[in-house]
C-alpha positions as CSV (number, residue, x, y, z in Angstrom):
1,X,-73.2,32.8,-162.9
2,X,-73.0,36.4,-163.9
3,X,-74.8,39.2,-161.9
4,X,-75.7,43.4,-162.4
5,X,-76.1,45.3,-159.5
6,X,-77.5,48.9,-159.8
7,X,-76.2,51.6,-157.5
8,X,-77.9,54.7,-156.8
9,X,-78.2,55.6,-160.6
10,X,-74.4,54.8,-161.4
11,X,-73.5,52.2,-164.4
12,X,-74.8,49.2,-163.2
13,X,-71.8,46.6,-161.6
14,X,-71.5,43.5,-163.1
15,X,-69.9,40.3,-161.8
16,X,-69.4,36.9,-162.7
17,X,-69.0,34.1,-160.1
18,X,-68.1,30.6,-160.5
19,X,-67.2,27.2,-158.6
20,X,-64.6,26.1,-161.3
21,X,-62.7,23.0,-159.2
22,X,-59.6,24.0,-160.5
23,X,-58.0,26.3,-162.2
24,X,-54.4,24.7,-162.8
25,X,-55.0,22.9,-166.3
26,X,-56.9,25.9,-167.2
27,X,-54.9,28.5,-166.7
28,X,-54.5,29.7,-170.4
29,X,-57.9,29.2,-171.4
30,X,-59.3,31.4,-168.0
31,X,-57.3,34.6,-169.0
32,X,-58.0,34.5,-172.1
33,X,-61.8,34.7,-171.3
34,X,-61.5,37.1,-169.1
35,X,-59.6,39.3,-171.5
36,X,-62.8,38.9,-173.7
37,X,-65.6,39.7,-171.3
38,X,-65.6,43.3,-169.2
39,X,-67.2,42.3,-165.6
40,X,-66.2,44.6,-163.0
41,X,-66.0,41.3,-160.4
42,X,-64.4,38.1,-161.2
43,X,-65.0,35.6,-158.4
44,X,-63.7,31.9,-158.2
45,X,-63.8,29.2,-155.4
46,X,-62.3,26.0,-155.6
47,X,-59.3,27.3,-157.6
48,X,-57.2,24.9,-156.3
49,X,-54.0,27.0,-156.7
50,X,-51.2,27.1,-155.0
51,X,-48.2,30.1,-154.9
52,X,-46.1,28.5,-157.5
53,X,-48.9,29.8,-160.0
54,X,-48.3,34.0,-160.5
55,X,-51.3,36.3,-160.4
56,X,-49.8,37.0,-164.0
57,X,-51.4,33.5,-165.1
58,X,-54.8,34.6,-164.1
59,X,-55.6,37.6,-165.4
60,X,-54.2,41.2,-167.0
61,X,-53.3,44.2,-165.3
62,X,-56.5,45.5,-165.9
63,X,-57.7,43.3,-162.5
64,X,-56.7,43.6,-158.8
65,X,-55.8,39.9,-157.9
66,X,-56.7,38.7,-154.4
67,X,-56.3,35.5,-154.0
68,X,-56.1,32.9,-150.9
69,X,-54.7,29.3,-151.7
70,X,-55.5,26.5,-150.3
71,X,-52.1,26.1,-148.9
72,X,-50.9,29.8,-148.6
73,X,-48.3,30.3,-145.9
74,X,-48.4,26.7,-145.1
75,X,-52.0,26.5,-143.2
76,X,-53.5,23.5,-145.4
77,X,-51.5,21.5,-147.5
78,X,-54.5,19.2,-148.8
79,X,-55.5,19.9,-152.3
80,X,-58.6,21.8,-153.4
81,X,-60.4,25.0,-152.1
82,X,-59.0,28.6,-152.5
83,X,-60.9,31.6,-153.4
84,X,-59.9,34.2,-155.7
85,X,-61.4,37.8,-156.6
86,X,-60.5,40.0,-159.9
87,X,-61.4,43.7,-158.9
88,X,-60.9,46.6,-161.9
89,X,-58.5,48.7,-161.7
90,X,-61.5,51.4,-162.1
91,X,-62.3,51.0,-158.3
92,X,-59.8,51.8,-155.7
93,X,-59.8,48.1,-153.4
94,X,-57.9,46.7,-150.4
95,X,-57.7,43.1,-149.1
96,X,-58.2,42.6,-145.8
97,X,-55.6,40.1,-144.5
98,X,-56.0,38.6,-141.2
99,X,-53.7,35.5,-141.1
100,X,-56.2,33.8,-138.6
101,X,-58.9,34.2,-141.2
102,X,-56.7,32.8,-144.0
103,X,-55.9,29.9,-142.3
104,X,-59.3,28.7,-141.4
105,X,-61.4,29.6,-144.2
106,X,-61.1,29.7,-148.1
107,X,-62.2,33.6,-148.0
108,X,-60.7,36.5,-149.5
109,X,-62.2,40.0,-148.2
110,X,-61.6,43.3,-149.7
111,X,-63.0,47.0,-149.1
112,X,-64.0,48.0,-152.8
113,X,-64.5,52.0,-153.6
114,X,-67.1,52.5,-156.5
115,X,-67.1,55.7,-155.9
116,X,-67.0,59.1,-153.3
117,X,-70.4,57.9,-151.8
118,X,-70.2,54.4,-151.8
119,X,-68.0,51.4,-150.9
120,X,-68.7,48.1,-149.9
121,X,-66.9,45.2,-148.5
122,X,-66.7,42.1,-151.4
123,X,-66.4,38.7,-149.5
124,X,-65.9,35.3,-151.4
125,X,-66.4,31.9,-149.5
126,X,-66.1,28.6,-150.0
127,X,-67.6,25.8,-147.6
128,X,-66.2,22.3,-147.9
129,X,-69.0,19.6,-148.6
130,X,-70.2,18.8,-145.1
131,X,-69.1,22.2,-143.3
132,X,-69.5,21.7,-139.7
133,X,-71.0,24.2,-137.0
134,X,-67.5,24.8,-135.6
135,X,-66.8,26.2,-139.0
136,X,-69.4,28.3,-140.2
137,X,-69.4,29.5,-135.9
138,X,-66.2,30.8,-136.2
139,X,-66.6,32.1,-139.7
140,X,-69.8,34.3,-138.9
141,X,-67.9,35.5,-135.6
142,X,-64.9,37.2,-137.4
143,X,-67.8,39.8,-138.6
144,X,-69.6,40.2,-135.3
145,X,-67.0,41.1,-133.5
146,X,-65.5,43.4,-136.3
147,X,-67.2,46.9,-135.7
148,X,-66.2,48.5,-139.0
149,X,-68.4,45.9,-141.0
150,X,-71.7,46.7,-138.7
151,X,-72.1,50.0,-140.1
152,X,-71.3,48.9,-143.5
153,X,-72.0,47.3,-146.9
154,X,-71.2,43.9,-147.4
155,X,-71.8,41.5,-150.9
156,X,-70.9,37.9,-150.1
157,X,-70.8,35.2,-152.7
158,X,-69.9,31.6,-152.1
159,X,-70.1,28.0,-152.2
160,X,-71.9,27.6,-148.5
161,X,-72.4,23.7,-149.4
162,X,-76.3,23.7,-147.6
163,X,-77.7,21.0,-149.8
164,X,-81.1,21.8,-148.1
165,X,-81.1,25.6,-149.5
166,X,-83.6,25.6,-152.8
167,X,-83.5,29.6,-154.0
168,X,-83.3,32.5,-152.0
169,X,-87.1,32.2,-149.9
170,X,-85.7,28.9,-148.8
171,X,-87.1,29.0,-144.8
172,X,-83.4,29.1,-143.5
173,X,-85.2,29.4,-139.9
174,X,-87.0,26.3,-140.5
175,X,-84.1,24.1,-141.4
176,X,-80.9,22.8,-140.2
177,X,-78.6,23.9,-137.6
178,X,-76.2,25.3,-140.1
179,X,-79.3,27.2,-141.8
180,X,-80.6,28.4,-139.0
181,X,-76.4,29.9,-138.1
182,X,-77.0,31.2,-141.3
183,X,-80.5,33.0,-140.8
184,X,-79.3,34.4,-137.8
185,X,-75.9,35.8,-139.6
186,X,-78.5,37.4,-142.5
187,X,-80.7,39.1,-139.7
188,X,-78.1,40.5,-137.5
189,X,-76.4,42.4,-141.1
190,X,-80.2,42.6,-142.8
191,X,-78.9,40.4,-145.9
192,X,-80.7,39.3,-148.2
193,X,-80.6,36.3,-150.2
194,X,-80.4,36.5,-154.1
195,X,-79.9,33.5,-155.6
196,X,-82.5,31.6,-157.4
197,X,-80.8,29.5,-159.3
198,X,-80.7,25.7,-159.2
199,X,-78.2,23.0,-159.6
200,X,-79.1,19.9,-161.4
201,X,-80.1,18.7,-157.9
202,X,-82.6,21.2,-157.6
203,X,-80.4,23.2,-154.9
204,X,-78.8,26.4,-154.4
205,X,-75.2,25.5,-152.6
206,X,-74.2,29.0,-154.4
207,X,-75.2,32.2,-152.4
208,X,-75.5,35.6,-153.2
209,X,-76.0,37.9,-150.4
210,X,-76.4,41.6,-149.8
211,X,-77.4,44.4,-147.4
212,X,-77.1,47.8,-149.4
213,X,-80.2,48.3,-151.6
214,X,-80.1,47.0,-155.3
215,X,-81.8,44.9,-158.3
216,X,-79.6,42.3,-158.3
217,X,-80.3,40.3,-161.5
218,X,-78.5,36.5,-161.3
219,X,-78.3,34.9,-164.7
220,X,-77.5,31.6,-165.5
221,X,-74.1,31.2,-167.8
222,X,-72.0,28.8,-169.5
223,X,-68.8,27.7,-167.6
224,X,-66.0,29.7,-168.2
225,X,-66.8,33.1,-168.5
C-alpha cells in the first residue's frame, strides 16, 4: 500500500506500507526493491526478524533503520510480529526508545523533521489477531500521558487487527469495545482515518491515521514494493 501526503506546498511525501509476514527468506529480494523505488517512508509489520539479521540486509544507507524485533532484548521469544520503519536520510529522524513500550507492543516511534516548519511523530503498529482491551488500553495510554505528542503531529500506520473496520467512515463509536478504545484515541488527538482499502474479506485491518492537515491519497500495490 503506497501513500502521498502533501505538506503545505512542499514535494509531496510518499510512503509505502506493508504487512509482509516475514521478512527472513526475503531478505535479498526486499532490498533490492527498495533500491529501485524512491519512497520517503518504508514501513513493515510482521517482519518477523530477530537481531541476528543486520539493518545492512534490509536496506542501503540511503534509509534510517528503526526497527523493533519480536524478540529484541529478550521481551518475547515467540515468533512473528516486529515492526520496522526506513526514514531518508533527507529528513533529520530520532527513535523514541522506551524499553517498556518495546516490550509490550510491536511499535517503533520516531520524531521525523521534513523540514524548519514541520515535524511529525511516524508511529508503526502491529496488533496480533485477537488484540485484547488490556492491550490496545495500555497502548493508547503511553500517548495520553506523554505531553510532547498532545501538541503535536502524529501519522500512525498499522495492522490494528479490527475485523469489524470496513474503510475509514466505518462507525468506530457504534462497534466494539476495541472500536469504540479506538474512537476515543482518534478524538482525543483529532485523527483521522484514511484508509479505504479492502482486504479480500471486505475489511480494513490496515489503518492509516493522521491529525496534521493533508490529501492523503492510499493506493492499492502489488506486494513487495
Amino acid at each position: 500500500m503506497g501513500s502521498s501526503v502533501p505538506l503545505h506546498s512542499r514535494k509531496p511525501l510518499s510512503f509505502f506500507y506493508q504487512n509482509v509476514r516475514g521478512l527472513n527468506t526475503k531478505l535479498e529480494n526486499f532490498k533490492d526493491n527498495v533500491a529501485l523505488h524512491s519512497y520517503d517512508f518504508i514501513c513493515i509489520t510482521e517482519t518477523w526478524l530477530s537481531e541476528s539479521v543486520f539493518d545492512a540486509e534490509v536496506s542501503y544507507d540511503r534509509y534510517h533503520v528503526i526497527r523493533q524485533d519480536r524478540d529484541l532484548q529478550g521481551c518475547n521469544k515467540k515468533r512473528g510480529g516486529g515492526a520496522m520503519s526506513l526514514i531518508s536520510n533527507r529528513y533529520n529522524s530520532v527513535a523514541i526508545n522506551d524499553h517498556d513500550l518495546l516490550c509490550s507492543f510491536n511499535v517503533t516511534i520516531s520524531k521525523v523533521v521534513v523540514h524548519p516548519a514541520f515535524s511529525f511523530f511516524l508511529v508503526v503498529v502491529y496488533f496480533p489477531p485477537k488484540p485484547t482491551s488490556e492491550m490496545f488500553s495500555s497502548f493508547f495510554n503511553y500517548f495520553y500521558e506523554r505531553h510532547d505528542f498532545l501538541t503535536s503531529n502524529l501519522l500512525i500506520l498499522g495492522d490494528f487487527n479490527l475485523p469489524e473496520v470496513t474503510g475509514s467512515n466505518f462507525p468506530l463509536q457504534n462497534g466494539s469495545s476495541l472500536a469504540r478504545k479506538l474512537d476515543d484515541f482518534l478524538s482525543f488527538f483529532n485523527l483521522s482515518s484514511h484508509n479505504d482499502i479492502l482486504n479480500n474479506s471486505g475489511r480494513t485491518l490496515d489503518l492509516v491515521l493522521s491529525n496534521f492537515p493533508s490529501d492523503c491519497i492510499i493506493i492499492s500495490r502489488e506486494p513487495g514494493l
